[in-house]
N, C-alpha and C positions, 0 to 999 in steps of 0.2 A: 389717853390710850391711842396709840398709831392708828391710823388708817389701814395699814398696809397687815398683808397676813405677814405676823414672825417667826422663825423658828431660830433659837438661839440654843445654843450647847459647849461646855468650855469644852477644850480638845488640848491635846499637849502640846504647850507651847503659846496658847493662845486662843480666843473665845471667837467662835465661829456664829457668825449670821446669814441666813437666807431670808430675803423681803422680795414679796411677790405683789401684787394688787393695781388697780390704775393708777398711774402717776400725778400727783398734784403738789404743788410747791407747799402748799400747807400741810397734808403727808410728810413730805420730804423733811420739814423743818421741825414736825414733831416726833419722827423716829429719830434725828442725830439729836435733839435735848434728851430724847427718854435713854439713848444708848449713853450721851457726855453722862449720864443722871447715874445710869448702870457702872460705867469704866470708872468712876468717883468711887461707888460704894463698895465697889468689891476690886477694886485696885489694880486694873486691869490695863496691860501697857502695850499689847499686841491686840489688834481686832482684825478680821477679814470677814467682810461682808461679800454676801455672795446677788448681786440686783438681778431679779429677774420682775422687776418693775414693768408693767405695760403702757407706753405713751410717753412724749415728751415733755421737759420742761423750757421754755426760752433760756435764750441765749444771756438777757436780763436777769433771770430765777435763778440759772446755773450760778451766775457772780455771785448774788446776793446769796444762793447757800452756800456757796463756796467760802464764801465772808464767813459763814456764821459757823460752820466747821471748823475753819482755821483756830478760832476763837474757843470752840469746844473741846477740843482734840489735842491742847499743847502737850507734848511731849509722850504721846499715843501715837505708836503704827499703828497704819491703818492700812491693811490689802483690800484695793474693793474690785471687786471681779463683773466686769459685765462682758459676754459673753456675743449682746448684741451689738449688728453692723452697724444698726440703726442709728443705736446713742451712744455708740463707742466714744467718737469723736465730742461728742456735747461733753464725755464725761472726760474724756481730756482736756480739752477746756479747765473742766472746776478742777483736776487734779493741779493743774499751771497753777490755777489763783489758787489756792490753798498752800501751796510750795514756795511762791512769792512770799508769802506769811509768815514762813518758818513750820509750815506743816510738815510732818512727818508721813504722808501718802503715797499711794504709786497705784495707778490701775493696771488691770492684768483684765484677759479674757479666758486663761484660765483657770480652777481653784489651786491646780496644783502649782502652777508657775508664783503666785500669789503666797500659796503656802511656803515653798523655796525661798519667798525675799522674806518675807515676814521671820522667819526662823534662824536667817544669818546672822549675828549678833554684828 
């Protein structure tokens, strides 16, 4: 079970996530296997997560989940929306490595802008 509080609800078009709680890389790596775990069983090809996460992860963490996303997530959009100045850019960063991979990602800061890409076929 995630660390992180979830709130998850499918929505037309596509399965919406908000994740809130302290930030920690072992968090972070158990909410994308429990979500790869989720988009597997009920066959879900559109996600937009919505981080309202508290704290950082290194610059080292970000790669290494970026890795394991890329990995989880093959042929899954994925809108992930962080809103903060703070870790906007860390999370550009892991959008880069994850798109290098053949990830299907894009960050956005806001849900609607996120909701727009994610729904363009």
């Amino acid at each position: 079970m995630s660390l992180y509080t979830i709130k998850s609800e499918d929505r037309t078009g596509y399965h919406y996530v908000h994740i809130s709680g302290p930030e920690s890389f072992d968090a972070a790596v158990l909410f994308w296997e429990e979500l790869a775990l989720l988009a597997r069983q009920e066959s879900l090809k559109r996600i937009l997560i919505e981080d309202q996460v508290d704290g950082r992860l290194s610059t080292l963490e970000i790669h290494r989940l970026s890795e394991i996303v890329s990995r989880l997530f093959r042929g899954v959009r994925v809108a992930f929306v962080d809103p903060k100045d703070e870790t906007y850019e860390d999370n550009k960063f892991g959008e880069t490595v994850v798109r290098n991979r053949a990830g299907i990602v894009k960050l956005f800061s806001s849900v609607e802008s996120a909701e727009s890409w994610l729904l363009t076929p």
